[in-house]
C-alpha positions in Angstrom: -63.2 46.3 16.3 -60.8 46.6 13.6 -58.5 48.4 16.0 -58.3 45.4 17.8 -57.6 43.6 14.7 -55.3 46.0 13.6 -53.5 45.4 16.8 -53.5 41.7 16.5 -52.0 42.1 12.9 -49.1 44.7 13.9 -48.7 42.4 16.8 -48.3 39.4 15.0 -46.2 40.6 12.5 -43.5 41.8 15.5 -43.1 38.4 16.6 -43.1 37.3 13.3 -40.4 39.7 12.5 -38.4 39.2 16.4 -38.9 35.0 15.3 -36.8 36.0 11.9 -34.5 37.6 13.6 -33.6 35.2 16.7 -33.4 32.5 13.7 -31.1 34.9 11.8 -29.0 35.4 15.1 -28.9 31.6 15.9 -28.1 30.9 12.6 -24.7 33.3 12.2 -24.1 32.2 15.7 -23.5 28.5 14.3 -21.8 29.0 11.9 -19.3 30.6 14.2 -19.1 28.1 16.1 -18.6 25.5 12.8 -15.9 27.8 12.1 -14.3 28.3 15.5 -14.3 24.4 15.2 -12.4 24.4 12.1 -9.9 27.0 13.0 -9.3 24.8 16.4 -8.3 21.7 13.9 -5.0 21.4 12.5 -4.7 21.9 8.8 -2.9 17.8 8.7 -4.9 15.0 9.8 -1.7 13.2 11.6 0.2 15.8 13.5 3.3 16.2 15.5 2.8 17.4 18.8 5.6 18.1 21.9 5.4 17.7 25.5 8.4 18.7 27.6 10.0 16.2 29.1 8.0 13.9 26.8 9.3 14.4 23.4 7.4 14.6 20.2 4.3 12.6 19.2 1.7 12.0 16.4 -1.5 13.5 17.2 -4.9 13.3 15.1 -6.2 16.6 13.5 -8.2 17.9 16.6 -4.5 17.5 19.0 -5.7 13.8 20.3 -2.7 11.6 20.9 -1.8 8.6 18.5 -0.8 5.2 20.2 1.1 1.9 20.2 0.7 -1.4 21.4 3.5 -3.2 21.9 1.7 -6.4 22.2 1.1 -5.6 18.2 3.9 -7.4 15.8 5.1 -4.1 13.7 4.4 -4.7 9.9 2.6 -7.7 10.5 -0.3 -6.0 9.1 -2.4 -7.3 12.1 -3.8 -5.7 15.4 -3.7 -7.3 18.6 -6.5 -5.2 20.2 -9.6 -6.9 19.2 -13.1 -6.9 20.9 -13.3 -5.3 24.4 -9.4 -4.1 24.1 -11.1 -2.3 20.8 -13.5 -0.5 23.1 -11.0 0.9 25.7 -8.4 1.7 22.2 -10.0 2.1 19.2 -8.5 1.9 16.5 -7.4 5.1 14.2 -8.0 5.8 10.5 -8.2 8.8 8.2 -8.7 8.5 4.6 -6.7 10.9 3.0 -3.2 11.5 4.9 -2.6 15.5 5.1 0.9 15.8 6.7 3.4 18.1 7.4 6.8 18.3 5.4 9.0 16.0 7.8 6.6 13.3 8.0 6.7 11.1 5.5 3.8 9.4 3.9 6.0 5.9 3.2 6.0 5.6 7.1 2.4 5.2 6.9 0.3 1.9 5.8 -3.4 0.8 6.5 -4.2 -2.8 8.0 -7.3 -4.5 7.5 -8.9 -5.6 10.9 -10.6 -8.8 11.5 -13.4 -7.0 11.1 -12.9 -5.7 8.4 -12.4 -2.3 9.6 -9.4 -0.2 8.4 -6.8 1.3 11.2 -3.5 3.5 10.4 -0.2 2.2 10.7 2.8 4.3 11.4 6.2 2.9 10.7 4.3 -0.9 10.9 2.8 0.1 14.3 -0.8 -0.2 13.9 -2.1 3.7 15.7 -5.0 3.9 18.8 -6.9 6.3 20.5 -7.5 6.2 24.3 -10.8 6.7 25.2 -9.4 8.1 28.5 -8.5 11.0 26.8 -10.8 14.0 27.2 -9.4 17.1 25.5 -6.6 17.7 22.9 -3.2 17.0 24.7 -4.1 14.6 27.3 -1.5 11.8 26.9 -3.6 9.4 30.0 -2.6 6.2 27.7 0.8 6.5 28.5 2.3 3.6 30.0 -0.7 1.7 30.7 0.1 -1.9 31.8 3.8 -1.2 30.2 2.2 -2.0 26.9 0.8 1.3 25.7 2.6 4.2 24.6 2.3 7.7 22.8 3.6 7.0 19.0 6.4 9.0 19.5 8.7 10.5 16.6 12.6 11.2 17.1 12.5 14.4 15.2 10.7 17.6 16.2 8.4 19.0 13.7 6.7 22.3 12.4 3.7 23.4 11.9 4.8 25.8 9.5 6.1 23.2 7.0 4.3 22.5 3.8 1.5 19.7 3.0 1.7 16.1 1.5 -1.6 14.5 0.8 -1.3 11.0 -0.1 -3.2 7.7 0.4 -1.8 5.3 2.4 -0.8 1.7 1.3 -3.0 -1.2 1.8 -1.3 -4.0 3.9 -4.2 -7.0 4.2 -3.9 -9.3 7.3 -5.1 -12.2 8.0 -7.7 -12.8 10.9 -6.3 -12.9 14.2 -7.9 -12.7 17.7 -7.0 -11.3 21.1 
């Protein structure tokens, strides 16, 4: 009988030990893939980004394409895309601006939304997502109902170039619907 239990305790104490290290495994495993994510990211959190035959265009960190709405008054401090429009385009905002050299923090200013909500503005044009987009790069927002358009930059930037972190200005606006 105390073979038996013998058995049982070597036996348990295998899984015990093959439970460790699946957990250990799973464990390093994640955290590659946290830091494959990271390395995937840009190091700014607006970016520059080229297409040929498209020109050069902000981007989020992750490569996500930055738009305008050219129903939007630039520096009004307002956004036109309220409610449902919101949903199709919402709005973008970062906290902190990390940029590269090129780029200048003046030509950035956040809006207040009438709800309250705070959304980038680049050179007064409040900035959008698409939520057509899919994957880094896609640029499915452009042109849409001759109103929506990649926020496009006249000069090519680098990657290479150094960092500016800065806060953005403040620009309140008053309420306004769509």
């Amino acid at each position: 009988m105390s073979r038996v239990k013998s058995k049982v305790k070597i036996g348990a104490a295998v899984l015990l030990l093959a439970a460790v290290v699946l957990s250990a495994g799973l464990l390093l495993m994640g955290s590659n893939m946290v830091a494959y994510a990271q390395m995937a990211s840009s190091q700014y959190s607006v970016n520059v980004t080229s297409k040929p035959g498209f020109g050069s265009y902000l981007t989020n960190a992750t490569g996500f394409t930055l738009y305008t709405f050219r129903v939007d008054t630039p520096n009004s401090g307002t956004s036109a895309c309220t409610g449902g429009c919101s949903e199709k385009w919402p709005a973008f905002y970062v906290t902190n601006l990390n940029l590269p050299s090129g780029l200048g923090a003046t030509s950035f200013t956040v809006i207040i939304r009438p709800d309250g909500s705070k959304q980038l503005a680049f050179d007064g044009w409040p900035l959008y997502y698409f939520s057509n987009d899919m994957k880094p790069g896609d640029t499915n927002g452009q042109g849409i109902g001759n109103v929506w358009y990649a926020c496009t930059v006249a000069t090519p930037f680098s990657d290479t170039t150094s960092t500016v972190t800065t806060s953005a200005a403040t620009t309140t606006s008053p309420s306004s619907g769509w």
